[in-house]
C-alpha positions as CSV (number, residue, x, y, z in Angstrom):
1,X,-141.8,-87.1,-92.2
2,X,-142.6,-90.9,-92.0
3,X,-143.0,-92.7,-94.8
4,X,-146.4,-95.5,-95.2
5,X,-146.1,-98.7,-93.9
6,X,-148.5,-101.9,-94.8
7,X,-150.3,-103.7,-92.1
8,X,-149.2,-105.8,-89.3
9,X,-146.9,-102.8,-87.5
10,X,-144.1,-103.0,-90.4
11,X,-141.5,-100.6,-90.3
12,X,-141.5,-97.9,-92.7
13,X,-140.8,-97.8,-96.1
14,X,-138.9,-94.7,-95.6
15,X,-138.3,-91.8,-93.5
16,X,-136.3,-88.0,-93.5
17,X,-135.7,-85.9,-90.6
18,X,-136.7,-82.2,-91.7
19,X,-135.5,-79.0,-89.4
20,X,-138.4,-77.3,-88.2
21,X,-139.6,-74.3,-88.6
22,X,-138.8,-72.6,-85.3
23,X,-134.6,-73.7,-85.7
24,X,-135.1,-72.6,-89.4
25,X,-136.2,-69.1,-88.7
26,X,-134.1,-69.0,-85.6
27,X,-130.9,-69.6,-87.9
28,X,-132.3,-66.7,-90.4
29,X,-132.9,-63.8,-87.2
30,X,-129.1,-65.1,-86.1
31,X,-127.8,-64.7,-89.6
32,X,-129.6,-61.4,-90.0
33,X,-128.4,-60.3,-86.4
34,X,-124.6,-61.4,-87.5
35,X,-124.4,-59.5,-90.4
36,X,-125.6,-56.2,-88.7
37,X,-122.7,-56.6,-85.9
38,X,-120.7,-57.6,-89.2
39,X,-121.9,-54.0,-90.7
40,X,-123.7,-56.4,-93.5
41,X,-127.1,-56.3,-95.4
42,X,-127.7,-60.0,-95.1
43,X,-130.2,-62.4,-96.3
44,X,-130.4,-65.7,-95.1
45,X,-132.7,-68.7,-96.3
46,X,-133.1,-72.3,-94.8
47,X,-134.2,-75.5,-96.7
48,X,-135.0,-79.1,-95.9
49,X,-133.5,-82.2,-97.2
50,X,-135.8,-82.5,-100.7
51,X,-134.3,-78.4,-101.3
52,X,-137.9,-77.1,-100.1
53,X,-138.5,-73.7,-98.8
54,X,-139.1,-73.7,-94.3
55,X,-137.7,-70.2,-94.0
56,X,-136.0,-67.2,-95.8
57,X,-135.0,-63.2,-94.3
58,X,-133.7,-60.5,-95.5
59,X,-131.8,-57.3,-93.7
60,X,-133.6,-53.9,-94.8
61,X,-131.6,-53.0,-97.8
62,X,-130.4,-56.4,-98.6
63,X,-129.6,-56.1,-102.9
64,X,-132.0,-58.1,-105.0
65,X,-129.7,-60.9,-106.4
66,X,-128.9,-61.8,-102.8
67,X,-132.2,-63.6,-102.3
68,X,-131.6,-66.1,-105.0
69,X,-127.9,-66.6,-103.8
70,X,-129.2,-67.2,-100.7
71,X,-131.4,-69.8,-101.8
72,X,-129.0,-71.4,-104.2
73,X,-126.8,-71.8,-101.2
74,X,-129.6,-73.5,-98.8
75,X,-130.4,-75.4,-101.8
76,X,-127.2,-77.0,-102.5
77,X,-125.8,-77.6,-98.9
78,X,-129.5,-79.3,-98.6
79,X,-129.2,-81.6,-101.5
80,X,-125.3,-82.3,-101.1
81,X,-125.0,-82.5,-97.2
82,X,-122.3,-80.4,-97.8
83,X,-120.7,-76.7,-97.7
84,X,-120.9,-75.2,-101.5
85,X,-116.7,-74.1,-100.6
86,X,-116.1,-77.8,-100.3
87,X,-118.0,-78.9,-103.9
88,X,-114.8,-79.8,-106.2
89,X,-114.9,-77.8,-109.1
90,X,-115.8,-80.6,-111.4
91,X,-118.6,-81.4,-109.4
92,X,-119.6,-77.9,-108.8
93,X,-120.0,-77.3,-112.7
94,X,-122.2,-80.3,-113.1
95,X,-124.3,-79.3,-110.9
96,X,-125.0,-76.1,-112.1
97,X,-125.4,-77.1,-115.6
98,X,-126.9,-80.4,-114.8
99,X,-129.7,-78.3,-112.4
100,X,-130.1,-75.7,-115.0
101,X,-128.2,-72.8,-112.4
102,X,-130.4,-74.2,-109.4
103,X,-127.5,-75.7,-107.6
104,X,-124.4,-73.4,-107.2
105,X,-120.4,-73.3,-105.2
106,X,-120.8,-69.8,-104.1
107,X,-119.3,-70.2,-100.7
108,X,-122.3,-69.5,-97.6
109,X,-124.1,-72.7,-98.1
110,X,-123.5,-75.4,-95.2
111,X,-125.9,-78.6,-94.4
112,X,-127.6,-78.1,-91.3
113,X,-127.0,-81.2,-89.3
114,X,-127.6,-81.7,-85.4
115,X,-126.3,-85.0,-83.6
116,X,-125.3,-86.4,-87.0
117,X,-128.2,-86.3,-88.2
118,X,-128.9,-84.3,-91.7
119,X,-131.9,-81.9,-91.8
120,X,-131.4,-79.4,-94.3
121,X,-129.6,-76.6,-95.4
122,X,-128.9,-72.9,-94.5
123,X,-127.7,-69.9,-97.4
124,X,-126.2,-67.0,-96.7
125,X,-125.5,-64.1,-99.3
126,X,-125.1,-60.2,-98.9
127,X,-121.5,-60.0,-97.5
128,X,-118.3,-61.4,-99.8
129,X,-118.6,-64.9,-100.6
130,X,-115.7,-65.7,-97.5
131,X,-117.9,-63.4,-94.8
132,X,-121.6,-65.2,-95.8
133,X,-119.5,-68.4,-95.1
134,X,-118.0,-67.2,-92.0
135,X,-121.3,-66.4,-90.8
136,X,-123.1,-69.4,-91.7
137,X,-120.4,-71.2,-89.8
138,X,-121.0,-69.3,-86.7
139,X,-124.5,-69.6,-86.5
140,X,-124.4,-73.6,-87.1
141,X,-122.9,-72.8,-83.7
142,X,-125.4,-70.6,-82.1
143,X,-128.5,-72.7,-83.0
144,X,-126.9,-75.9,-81.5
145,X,-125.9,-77.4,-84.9
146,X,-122.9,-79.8,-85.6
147,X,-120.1,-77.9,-86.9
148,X,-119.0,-77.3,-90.5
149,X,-116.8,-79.9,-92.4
150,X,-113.8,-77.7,-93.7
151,X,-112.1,-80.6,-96.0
């Protein structure tokens, strides 16, 4: 997306790089794919940089709760530009009070970031808080993505 520009060929007020739709669902079928080699009912959601849905899945039988988790998780890697296990804990509690419970450090959130450059964010939730993380690690991997941070 490309922000407006005024006349005379000026450079743009503004710009943000967004993942697309065909690496966002691609992360979701690889998450959904990982967690049934895994023997996991996972759901998986992708967002861009301004925390807006591009795509969401969910394994047949995936519980409820785990679509909101999920998407808490996209949400917050999204808006950070960082994995939710890497939010200090003083920082993680702001955010969820100070986003009324949007923002959350479950671990399974990780930005979504290719050649440096910061396009979103990808949730995963259905497995144990350490397994959606694993996952969501592994997958950065198999779209092409840069890898995770881990401190």
């Amino acid at each position: 997306m490309t922000g407006s520009s005024h006349s005379g060929g000026a450079a743009p007020h503004y710009t943000q790089q967004t993942v697309s739709y065909d690496t966002a669902a691609r992360a979701v079928a690889a998450v959904i794919a990982a967690g049934q080699l895994a023997g996991l009912r996972l759901v998986a959601y992708v967002a861009d940089p301004a925390m807006e849905p591009v795509a969401y899945g969910r394994a047949d039988g995936a519980t409820p709760h785990s679509r909101e988790t999920s998407r808490r998780k996209a949400m917050t890697a999204a808006s950070t530009r960082r994995p939710t296990a890497l939010l200090a804990p003083e920082l993680a509690t702001a955010l969820e009070h100070g986003s009324g419970g949007i923002l959350t450090s479950i671990h399974g959130g990780v930005p979504l970031v290719f050649d440096g450059v910061h396009v979103g964010g990808l949730g995963v939730a259905g497995g144990r808080p350490d397994q959606d993380a694993e996952i969501a690690a592994q997958v950065l991997t198999e779209i092409g993505a840069d890898p995770v941070a881990t401190a």
